[in-house]
C-alpha positions as CSV (number, residue, x, y, z in Angstrom):
1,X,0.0,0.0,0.0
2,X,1.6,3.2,-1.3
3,X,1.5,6.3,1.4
4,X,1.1,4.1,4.9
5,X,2.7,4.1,7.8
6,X,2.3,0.8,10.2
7,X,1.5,2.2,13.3
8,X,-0.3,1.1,17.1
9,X,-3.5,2.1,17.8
10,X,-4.1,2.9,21.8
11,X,-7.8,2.9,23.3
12,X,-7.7,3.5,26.7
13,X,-10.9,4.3,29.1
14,X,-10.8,5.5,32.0
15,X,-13.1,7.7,34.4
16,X,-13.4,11.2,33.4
17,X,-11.8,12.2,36.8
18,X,-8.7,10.9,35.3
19,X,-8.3,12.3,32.3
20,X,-6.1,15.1,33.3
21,X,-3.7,12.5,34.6
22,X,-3.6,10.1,31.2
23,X,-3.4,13.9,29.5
24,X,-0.3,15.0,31.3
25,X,1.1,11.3,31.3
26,X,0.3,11.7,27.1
27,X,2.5,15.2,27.1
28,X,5.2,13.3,29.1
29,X,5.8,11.0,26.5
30,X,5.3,13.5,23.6
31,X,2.1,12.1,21.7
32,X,1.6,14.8,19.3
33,X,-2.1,14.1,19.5
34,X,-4.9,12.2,20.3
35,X,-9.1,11.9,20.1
36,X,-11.3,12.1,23.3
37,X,-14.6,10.8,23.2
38,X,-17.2,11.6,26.6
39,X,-20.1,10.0,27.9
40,X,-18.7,6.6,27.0
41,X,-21.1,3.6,28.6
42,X,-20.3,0.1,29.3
43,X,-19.7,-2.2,32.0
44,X,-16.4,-3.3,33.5
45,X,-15.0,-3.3,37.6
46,X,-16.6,-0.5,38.4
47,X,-20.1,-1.8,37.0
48,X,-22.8,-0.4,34.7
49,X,-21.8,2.9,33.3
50,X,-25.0,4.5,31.6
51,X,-24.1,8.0,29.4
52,X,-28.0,7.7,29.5
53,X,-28.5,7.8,33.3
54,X,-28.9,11.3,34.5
55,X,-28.5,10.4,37.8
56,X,-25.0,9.2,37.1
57,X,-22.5,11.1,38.2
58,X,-19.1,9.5,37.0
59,X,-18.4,9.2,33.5
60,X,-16.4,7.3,31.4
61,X,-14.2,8.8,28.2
62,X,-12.0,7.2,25.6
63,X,-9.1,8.1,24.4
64,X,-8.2,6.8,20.9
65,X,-4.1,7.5,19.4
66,X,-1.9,6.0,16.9
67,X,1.5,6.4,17.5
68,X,4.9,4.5,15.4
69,X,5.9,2.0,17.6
70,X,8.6,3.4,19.2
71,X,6.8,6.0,20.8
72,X,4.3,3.6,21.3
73,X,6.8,2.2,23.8
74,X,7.6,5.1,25.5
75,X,3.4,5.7,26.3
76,X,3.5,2.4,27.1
77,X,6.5,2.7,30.3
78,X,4.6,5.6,31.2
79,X,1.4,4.2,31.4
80,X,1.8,0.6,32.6
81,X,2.8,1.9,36.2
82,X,-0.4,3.9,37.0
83,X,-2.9,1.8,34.8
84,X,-3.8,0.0,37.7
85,X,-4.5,3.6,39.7
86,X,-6.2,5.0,36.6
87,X,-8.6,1.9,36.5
88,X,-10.5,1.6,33.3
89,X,-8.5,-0.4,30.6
90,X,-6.1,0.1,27.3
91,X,-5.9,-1.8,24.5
92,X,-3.4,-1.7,22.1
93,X,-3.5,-3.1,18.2
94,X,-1.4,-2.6,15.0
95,X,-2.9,-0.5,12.7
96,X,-2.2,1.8,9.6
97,X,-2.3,5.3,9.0
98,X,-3.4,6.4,5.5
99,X,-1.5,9.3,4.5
100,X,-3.4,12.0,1.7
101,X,-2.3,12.6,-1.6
102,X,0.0,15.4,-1.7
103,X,-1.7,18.5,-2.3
104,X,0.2,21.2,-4.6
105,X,-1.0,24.9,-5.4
């Protein structure tokens, strides 16, 4: 496949609360960017999490980033010693990035 780049693909969630932790963990190992999505639902250690339920008051986000995998590694020695702290889960995957044609004006 012309213009890819074999890459990991990280999807951690985690309890809003922590998200400013996983952010400055993220800056730590300079990811140059990343996706988060809110109000994620599901069921895991903590129970039923319900973006529905307006009585709930902890919510889950996701956090979705592709990194080459040397990076990958360093995200990887940051993260591994507070996942447990951070609760929620990661899950990481090979995957491709599809560059764009070149554009030229």
């Amino acid at each position: 496949m012309n213009n890819t780049i074999a890459m990991k693909r990280f999807e951690i969630v985690i309890g809003i609360e922590q998200l400013e932790q996983l952010m400055e963990l993220l800056e730590r190992s300079e990811v140059r960017g990343y996706t988060v999505i809110k109000n994620a639902g599901g069921y895991g250690s903590r129970g039923a999490r319900n973006p529905d339920d307006v009585l709930m008051e902890q919510e889950n986000v996701v956090i979705v980033l592709a990194c080459k995998e040397d990076q990958a590694q360093r995200v990887l020695d940051e993260l591994r010693p507070v996942m447990k702290s951070l609760g929620g889960m990661c899950l990481i995957s090979d995957c491709t990035w599809v560059e764009g044609p070149a554009v030229s004006y």
